[in-house]
PyMOL Python script that loads the backbone (N, CA, C, O; Angstrom):
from pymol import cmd

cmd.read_pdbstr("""\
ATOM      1  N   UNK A   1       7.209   8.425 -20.442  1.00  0.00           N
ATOM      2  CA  UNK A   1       7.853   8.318 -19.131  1.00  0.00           C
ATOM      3  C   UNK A   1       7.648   6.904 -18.583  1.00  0.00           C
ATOM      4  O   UNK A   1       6.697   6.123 -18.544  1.00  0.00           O
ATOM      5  N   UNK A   2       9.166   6.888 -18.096  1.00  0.00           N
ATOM      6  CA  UNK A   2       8.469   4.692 -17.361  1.00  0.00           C
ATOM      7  C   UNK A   2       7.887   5.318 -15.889  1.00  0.00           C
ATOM      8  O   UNK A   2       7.881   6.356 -15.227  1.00  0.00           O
ATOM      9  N   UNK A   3       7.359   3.782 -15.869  1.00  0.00           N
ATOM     10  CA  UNK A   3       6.818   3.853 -14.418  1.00  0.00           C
ATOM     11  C   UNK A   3       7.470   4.166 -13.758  1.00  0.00           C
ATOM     12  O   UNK A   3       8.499   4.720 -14.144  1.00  0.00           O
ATOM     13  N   UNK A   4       7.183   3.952 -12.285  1.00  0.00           N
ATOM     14  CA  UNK A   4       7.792   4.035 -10.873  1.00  0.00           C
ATOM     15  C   UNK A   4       7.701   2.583 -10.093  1.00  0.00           C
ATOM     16  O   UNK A   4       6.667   1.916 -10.122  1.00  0.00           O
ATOM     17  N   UNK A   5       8.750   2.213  -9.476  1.00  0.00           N
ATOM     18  CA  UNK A   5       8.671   0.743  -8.527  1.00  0.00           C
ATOM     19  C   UNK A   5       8.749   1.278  -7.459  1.00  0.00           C
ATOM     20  O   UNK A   5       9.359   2.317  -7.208  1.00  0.00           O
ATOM     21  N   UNK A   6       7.778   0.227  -6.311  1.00  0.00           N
ATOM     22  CA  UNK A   6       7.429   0.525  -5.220  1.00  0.00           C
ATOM     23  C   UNK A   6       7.732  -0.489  -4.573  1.00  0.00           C
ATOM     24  O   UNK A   6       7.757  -1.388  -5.414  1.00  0.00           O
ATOM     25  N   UNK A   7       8.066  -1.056  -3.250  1.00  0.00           N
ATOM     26  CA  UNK A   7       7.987  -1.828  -2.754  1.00  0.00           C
ATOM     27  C   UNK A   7       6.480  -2.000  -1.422  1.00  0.00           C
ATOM     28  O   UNK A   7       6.471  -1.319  -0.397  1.00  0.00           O
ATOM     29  N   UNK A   8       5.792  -2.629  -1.633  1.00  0.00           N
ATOM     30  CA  UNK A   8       4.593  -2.527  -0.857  1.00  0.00           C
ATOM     31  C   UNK A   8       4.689  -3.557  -0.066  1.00  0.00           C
ATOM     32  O   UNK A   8       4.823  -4.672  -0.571  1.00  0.00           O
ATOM     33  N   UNK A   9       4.645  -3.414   1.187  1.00  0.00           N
ATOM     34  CA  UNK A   9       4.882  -4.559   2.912  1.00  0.00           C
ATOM     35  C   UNK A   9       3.233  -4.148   3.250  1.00  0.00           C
ATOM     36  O   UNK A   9       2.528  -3.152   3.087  1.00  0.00           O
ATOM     37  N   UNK A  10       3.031  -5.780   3.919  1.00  0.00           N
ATOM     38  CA  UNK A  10       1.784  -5.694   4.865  1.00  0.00           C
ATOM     39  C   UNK A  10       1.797  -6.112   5.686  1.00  0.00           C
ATOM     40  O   UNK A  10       2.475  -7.136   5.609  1.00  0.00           O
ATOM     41  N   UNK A  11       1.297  -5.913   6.894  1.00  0.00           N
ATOM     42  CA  UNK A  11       1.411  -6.208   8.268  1.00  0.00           C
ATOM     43  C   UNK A  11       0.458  -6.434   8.847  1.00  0.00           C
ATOM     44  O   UNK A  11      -0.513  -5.682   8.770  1.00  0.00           O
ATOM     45  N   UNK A  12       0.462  -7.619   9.653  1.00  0.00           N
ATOM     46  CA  UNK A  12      -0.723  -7.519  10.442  1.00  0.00           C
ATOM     47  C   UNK A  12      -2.111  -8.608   9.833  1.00  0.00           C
ATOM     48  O   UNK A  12      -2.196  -9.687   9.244  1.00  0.00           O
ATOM     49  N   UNK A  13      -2.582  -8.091  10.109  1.00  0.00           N
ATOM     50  CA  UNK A  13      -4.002  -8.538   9.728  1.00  0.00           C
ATOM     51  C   UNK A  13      -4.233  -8.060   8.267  1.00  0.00           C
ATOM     52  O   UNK A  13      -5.311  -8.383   7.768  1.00  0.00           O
ATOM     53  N   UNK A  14      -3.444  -7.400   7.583  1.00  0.00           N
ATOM     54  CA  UNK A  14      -3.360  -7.026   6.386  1.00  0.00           C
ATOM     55  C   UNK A  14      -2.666  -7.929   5.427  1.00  0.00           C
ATOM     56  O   UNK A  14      -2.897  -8.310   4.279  1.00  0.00           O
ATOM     57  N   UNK A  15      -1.622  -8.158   6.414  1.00  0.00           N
ATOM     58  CA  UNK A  15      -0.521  -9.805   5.604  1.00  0.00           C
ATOM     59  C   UNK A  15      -1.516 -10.786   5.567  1.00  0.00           C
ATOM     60  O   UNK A  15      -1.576 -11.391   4.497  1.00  0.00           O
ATOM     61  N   UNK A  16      -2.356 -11.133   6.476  1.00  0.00           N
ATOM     62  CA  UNK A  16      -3.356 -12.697   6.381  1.00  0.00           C
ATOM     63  C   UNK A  16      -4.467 -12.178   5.240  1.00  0.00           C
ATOM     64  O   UNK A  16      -5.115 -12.951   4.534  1.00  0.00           O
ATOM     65  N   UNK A  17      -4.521 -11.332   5.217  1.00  0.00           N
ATOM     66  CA  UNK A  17      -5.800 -10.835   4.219  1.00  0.00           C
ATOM     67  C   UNK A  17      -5.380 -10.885   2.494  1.00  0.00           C
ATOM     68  O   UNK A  17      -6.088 -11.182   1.531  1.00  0.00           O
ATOM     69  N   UNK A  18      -4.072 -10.506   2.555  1.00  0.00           N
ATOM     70  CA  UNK A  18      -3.446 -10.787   1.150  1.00  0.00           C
ATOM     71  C   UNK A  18      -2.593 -11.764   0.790  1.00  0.00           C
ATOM     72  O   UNK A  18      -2.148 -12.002  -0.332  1.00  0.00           O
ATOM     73  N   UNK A  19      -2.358 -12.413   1.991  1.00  0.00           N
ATOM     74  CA  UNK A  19      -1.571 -14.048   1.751  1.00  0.00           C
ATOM     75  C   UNK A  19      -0.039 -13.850   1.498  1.00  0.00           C
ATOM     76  O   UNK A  19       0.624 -14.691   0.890  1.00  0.00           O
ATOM     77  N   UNK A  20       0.490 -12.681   2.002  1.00  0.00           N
ATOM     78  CA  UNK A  20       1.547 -12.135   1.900  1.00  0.00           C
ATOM     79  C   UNK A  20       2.351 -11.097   2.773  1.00  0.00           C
ATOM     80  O   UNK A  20       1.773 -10.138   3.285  1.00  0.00           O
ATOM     81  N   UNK A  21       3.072 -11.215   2.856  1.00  0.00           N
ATOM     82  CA  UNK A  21       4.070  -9.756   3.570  1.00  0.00           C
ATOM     83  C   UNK A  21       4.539  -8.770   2.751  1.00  0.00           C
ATOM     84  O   UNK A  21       4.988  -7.694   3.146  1.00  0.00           O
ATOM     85  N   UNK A  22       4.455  -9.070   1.782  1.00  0.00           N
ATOM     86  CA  UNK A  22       4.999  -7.742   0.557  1.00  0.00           C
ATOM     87  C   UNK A  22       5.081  -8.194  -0.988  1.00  0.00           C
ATOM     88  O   UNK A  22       4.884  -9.315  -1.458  1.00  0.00           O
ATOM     89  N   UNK A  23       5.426  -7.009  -1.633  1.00  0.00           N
ATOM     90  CA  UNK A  23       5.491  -7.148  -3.188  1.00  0.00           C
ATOM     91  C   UNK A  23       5.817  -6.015  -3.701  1.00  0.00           C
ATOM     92  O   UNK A  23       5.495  -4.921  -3.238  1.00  0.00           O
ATOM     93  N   UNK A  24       6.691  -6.275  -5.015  1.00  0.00           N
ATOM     94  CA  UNK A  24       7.282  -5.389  -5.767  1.00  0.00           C
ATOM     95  C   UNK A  24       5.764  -4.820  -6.762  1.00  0.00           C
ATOM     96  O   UNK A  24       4.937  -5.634  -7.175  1.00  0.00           O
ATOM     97  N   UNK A  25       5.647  -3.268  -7.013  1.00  0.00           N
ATOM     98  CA  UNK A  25       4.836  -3.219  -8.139  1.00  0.00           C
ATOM     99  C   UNK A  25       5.210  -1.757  -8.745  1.00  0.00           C
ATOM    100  O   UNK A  25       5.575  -0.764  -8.115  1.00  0.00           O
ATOM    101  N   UNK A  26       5.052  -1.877  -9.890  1.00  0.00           N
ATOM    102  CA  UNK A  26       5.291  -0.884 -11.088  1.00  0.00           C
ATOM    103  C   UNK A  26       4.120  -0.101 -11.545  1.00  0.00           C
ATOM    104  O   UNK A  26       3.219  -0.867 -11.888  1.00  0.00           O
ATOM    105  N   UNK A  27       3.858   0.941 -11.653  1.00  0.00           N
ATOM    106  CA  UNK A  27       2.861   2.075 -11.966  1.00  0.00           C
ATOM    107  C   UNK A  27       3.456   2.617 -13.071  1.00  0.00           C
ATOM    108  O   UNK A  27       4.552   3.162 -13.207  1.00  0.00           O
ATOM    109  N   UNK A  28       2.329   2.324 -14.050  1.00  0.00           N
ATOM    110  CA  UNK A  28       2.669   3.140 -15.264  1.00  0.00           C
ATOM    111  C   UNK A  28       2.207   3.928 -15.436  1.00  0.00           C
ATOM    112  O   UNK A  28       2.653   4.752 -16.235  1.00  0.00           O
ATOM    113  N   UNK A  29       0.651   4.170 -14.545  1.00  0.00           N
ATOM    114  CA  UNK A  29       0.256   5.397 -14.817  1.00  0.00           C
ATOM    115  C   UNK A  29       0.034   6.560 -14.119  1.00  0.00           C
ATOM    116  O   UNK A  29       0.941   7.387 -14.028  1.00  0.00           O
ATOM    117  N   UNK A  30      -1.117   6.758 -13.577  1.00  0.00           N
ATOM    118  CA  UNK A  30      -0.836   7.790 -12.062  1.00  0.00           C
ATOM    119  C   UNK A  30       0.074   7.365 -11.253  1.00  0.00           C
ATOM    120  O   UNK A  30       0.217   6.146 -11.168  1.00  0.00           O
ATOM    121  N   UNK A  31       0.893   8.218 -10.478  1.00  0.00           N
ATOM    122  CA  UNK A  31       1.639   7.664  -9.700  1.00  0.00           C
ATOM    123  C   UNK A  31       1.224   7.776  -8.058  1.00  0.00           C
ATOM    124  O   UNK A  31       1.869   7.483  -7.051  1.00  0.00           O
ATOM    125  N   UNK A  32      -0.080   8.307  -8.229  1.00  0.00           N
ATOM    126  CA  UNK A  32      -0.901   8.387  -7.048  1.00  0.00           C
ATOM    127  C   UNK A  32      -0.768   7.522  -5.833  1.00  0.00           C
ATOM    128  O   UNK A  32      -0.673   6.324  -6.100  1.00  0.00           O
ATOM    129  N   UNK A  33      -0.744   7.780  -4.792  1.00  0.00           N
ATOM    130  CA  UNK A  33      -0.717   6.590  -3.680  1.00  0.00           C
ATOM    131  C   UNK A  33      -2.622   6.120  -3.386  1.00  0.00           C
ATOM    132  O   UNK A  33      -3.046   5.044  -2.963  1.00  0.00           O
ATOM    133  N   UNK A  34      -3.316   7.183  -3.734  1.00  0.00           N
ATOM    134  CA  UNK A  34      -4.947   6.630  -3.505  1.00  0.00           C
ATOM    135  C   UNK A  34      -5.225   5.963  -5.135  1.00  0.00           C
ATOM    136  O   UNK A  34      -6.416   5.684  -5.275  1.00  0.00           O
ATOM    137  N   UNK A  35      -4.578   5.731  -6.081  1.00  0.00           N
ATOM    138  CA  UNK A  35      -4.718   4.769  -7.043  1.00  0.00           C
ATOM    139  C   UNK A  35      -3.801   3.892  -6.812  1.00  0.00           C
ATOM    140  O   UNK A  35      -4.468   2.858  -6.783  1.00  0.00           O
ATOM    141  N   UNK A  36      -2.228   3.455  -6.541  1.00  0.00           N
ATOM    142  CA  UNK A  36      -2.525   2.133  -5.634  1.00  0.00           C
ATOM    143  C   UNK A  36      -3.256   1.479  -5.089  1.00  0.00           C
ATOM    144  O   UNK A  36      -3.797   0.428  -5.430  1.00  0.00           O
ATOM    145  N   UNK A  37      -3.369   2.497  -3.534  1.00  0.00           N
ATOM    146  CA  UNK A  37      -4.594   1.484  -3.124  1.00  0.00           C
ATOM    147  C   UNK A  37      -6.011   1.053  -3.594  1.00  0.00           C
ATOM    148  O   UNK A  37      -6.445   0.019  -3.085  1.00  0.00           O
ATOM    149  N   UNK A  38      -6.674   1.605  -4.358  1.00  0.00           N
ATOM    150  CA  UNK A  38      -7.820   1.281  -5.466  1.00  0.00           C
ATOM    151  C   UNK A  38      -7.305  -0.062  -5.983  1.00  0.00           C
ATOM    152  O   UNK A  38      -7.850  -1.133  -5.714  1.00  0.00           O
ATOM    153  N   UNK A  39      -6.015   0.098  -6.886  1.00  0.00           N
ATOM    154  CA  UNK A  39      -5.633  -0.900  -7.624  1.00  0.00           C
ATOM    155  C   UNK A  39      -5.659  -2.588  -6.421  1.00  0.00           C
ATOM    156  O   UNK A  39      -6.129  -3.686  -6.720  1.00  0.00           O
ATOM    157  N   UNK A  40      -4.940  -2.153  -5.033  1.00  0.00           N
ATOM    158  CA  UNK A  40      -4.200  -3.011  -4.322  1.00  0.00           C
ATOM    159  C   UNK A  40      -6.130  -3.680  -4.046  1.00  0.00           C
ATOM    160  O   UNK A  40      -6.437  -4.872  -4.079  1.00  0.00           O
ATOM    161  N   UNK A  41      -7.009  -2.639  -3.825  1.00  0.00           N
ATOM    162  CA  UNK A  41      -8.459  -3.202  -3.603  1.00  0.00           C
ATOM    163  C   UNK A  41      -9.045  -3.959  -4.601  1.00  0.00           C
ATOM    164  O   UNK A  41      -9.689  -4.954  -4.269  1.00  0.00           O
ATOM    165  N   UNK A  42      -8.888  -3.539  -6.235  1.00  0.00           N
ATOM    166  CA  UNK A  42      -9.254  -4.537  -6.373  1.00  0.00           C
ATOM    167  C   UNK A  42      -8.431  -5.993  -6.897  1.00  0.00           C
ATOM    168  O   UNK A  42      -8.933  -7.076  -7.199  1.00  0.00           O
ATOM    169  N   UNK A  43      -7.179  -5.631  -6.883  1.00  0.00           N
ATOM    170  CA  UNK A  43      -6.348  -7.015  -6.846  1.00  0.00           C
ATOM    171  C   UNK A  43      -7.121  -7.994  -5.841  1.00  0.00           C
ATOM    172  O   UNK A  43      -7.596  -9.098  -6.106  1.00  0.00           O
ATOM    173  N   UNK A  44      -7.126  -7.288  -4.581  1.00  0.00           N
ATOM    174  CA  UNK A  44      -7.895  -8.473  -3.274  1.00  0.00           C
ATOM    175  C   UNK A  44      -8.826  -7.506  -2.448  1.00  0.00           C
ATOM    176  O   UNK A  44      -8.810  -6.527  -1.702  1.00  0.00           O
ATOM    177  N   UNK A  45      -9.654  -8.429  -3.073  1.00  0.00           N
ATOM    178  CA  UNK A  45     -11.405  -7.381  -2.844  1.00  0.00           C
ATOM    179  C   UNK A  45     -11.285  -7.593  -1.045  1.00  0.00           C
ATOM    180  O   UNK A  45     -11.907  -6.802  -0.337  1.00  0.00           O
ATOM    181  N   UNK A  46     -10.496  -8.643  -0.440  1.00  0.00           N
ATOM    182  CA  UNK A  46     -11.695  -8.546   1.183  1.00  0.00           C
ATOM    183  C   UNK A  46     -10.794  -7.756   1.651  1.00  0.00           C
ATOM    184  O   UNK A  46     -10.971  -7.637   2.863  1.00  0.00           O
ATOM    185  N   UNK A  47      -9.281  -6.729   1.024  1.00  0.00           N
ATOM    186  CA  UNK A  47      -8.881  -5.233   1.187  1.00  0.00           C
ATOM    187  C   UNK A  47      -9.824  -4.359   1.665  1.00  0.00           C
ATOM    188  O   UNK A  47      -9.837  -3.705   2.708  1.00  0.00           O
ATOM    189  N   UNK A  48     -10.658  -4.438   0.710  1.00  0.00           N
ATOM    190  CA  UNK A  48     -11.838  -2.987   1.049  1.00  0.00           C
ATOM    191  C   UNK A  48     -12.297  -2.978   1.623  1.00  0.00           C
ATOM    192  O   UNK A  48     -12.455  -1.856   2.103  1.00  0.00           O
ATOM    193  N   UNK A  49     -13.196  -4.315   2.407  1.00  0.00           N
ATOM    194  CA  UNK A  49     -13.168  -4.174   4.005  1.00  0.00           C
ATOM    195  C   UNK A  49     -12.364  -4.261   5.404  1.00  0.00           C
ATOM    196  O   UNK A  49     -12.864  -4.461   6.510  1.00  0.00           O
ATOM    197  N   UNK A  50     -11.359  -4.116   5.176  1.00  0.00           N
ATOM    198  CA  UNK A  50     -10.441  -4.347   5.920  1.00  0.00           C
ATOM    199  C   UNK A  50     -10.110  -2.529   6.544  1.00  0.00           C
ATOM    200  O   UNK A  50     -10.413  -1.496   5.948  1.00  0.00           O
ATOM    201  N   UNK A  51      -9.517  -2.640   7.695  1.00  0.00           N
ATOM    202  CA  UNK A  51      -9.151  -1.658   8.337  1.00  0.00           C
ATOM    203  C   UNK A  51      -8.404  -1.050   8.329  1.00  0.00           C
ATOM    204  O   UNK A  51      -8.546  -0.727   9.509  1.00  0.00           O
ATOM    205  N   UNK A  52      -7.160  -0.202   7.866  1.00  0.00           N
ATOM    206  CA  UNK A  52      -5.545  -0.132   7.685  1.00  0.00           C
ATOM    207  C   UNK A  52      -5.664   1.295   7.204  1.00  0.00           C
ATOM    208  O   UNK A  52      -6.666   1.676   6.598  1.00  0.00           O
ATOM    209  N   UNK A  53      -4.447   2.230   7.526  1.00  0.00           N
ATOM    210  CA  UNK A  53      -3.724   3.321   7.288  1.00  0.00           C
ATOM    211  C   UNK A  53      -2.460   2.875   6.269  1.00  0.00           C
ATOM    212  O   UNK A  53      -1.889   1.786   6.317  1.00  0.00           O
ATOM    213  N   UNK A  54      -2.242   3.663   5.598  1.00  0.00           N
ATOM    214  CA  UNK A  54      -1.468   3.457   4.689  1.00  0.00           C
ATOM    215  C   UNK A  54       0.203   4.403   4.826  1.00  0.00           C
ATOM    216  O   UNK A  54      -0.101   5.567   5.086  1.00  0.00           O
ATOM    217  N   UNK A  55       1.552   4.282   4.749  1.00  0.00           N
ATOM    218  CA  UNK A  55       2.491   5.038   5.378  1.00  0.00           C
ATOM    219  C   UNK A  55       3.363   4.404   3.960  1.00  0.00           C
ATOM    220  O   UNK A  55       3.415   3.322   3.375  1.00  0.00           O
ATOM    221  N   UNK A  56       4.121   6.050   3.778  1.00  0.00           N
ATOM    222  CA  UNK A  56       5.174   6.245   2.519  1.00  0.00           C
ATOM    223  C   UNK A  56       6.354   6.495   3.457  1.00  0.00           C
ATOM    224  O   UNK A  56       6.534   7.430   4.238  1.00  0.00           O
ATOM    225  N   UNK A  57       7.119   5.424   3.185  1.00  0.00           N
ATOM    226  CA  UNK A  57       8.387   5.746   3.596  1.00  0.00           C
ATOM    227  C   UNK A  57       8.620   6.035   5.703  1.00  0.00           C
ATOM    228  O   UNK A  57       9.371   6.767   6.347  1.00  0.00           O
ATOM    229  N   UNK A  58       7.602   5.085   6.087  1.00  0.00           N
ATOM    230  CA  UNK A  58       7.645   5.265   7.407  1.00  0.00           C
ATOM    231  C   UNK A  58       6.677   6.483   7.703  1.00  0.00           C
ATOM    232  O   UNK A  58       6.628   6.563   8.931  1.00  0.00           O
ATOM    233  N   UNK A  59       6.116   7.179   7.304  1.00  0.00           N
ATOM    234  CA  UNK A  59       5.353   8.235   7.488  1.00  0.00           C
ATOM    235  C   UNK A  59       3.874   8.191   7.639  1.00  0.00           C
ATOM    236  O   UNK A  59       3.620   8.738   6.566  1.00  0.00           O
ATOM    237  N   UNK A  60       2.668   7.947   8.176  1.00  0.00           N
ATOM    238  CA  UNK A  60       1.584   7.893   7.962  1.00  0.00           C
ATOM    239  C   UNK A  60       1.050   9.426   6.896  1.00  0.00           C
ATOM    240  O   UNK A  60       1.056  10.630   7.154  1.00  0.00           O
ATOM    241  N   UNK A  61       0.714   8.793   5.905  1.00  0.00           N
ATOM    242  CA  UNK A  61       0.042   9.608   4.798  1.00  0.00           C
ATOM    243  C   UNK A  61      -1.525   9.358   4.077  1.00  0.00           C
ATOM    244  O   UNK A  61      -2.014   8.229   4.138  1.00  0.00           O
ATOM    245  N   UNK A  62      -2.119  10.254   3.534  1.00  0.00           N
ATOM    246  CA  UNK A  62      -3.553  10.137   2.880  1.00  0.00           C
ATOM    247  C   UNK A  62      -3.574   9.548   1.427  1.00  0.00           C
ATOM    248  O   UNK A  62      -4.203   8.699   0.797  1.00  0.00           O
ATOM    249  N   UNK A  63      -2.674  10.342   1.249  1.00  0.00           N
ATOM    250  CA  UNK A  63      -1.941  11.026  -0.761  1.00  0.00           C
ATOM    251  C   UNK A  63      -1.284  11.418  -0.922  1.00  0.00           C
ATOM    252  O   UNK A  63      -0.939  12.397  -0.260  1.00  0.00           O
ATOM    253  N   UNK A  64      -0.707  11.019  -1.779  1.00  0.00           N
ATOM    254  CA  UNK A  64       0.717  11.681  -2.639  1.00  0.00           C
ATOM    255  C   UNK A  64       1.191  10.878  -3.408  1.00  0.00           C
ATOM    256  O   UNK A  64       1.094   9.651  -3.416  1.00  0.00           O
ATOM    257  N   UNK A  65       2.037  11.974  -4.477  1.00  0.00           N
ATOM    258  CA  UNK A  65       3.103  11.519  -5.978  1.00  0.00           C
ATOM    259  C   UNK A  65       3.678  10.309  -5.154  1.00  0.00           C
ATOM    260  O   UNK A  65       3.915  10.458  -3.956  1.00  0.00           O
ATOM    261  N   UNK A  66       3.981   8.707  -6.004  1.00  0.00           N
ATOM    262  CA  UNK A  66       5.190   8.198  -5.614  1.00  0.00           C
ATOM    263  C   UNK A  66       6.111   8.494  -6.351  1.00  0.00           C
ATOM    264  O   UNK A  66       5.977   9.048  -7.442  1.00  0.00           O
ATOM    265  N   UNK A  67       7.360   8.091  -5.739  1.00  0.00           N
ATOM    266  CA  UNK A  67       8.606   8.040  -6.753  1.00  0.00           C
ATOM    267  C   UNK A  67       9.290   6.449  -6.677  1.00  0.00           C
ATOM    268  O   UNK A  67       9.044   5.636  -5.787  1.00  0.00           O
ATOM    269  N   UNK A  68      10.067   6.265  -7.668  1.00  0.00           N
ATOM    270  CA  UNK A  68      10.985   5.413  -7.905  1.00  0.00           C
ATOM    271  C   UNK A  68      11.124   4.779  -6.412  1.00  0.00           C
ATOM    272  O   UNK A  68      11.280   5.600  -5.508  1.00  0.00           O
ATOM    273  N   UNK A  69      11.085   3.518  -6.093  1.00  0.00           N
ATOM    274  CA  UNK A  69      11.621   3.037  -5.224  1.00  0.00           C
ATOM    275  C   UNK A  69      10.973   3.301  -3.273  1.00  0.00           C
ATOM    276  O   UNK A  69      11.356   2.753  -2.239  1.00  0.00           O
ATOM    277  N   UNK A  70      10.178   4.085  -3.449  1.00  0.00           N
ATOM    278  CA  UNK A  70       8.925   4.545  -2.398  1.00  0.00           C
ATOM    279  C   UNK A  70       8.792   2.767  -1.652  1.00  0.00           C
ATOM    280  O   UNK A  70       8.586   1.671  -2.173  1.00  0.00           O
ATOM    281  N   UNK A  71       9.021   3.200  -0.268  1.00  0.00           N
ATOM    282  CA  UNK A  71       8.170   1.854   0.305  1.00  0.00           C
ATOM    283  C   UNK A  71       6.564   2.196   0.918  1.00  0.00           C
ATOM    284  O   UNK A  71       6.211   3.082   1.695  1.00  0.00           O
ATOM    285  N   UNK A  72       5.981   1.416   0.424  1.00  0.00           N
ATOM    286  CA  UNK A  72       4.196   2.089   1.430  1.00  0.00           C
ATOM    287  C   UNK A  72       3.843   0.420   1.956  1.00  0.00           C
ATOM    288  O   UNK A  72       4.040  -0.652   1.382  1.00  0.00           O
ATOM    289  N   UNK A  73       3.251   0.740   3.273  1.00  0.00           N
ATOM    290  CA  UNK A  73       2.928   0.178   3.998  1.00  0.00           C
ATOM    291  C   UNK A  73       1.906   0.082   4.196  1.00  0.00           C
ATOM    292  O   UNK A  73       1.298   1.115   3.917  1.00  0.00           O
ATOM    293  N   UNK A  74       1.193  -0.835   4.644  1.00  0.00           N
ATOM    294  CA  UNK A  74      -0.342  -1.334   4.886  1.00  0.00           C
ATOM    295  C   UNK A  74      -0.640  -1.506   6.301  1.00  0.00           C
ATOM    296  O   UNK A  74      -0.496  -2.708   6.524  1.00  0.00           O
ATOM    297  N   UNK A  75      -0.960  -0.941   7.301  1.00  0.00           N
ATOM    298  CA  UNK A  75      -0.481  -1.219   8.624  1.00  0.00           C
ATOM    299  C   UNK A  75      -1.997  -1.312   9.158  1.00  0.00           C
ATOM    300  O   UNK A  75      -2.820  -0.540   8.667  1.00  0.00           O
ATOM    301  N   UNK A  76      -2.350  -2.130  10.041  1.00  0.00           N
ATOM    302  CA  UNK A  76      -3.565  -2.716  10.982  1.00  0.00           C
ATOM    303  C   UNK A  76      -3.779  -1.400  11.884  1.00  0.00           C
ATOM    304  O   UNK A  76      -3.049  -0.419  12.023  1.00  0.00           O
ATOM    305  N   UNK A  77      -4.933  -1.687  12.406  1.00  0.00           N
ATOM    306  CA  UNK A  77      -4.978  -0.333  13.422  1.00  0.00           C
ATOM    307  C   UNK A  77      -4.033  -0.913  14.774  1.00  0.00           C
ATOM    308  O   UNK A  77      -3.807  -1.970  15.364  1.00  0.00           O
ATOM    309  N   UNK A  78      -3.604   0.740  14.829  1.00  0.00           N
ATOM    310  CA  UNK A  78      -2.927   0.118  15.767  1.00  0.00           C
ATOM    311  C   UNK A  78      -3.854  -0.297  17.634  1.00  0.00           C
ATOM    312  O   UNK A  78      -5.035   0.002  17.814  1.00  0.00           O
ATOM    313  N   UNK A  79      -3.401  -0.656  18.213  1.00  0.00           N
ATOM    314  CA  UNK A  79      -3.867  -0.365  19.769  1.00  0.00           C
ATOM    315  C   UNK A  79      -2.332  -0.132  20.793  1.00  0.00           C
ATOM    316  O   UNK A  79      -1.209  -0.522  20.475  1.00  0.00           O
ATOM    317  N   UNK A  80      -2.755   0.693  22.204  1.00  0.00           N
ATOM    318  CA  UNK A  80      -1.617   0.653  22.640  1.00  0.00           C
ATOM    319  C   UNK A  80      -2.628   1.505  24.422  1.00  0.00           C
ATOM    320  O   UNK A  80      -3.731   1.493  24.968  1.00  0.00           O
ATOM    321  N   UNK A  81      -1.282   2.077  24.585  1.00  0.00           N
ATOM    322  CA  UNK A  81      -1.533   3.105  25.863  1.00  0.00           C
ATOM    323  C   UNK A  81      -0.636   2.871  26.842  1.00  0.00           C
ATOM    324  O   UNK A  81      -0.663   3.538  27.876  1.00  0.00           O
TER     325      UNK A  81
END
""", "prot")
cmd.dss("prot")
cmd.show_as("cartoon", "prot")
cmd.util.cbc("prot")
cmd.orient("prot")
């Protein structure tokens, strides 16, 4: 079976932490969203201390299957009121 492509956006204090706003990436193997982020941690270790919720497709989520073409997001905490 081929992988799955994802498009992965970061925001925030998450973009300065990875030197980026986004990136295409391919999973060949689990298609897990908590093995992404493992993977995305240790691509850029000062990830793992960093603060952020993670959201599939606009959705705030824990885990789950990706599929083909899935956007997940890296989002800062938020503040508001």
């Amino acid at each position: 079976m081929n992988g799955v492509k994802v498009t992965v956006k970061y925001f925030g204090a998450v973009a300065e932490t990875v030197g980026k706003s986004g990136e295409e990436i391919t999973m060949n193997e689990t298609k897990k969203l908590s093995l992404l982020q493992k993977n995305l941690e240790k691509q850029y270790p000062d990830l793992e201390a960093a603060t952020y919720r993670l959201s599939v497709n606009k959705k705030l989520i824990e885990d789950c299957e990706l599929a083909d073409g899935d956007e997940v997001a890296l989002l800062p905490p938020f503040a508001g009121g």
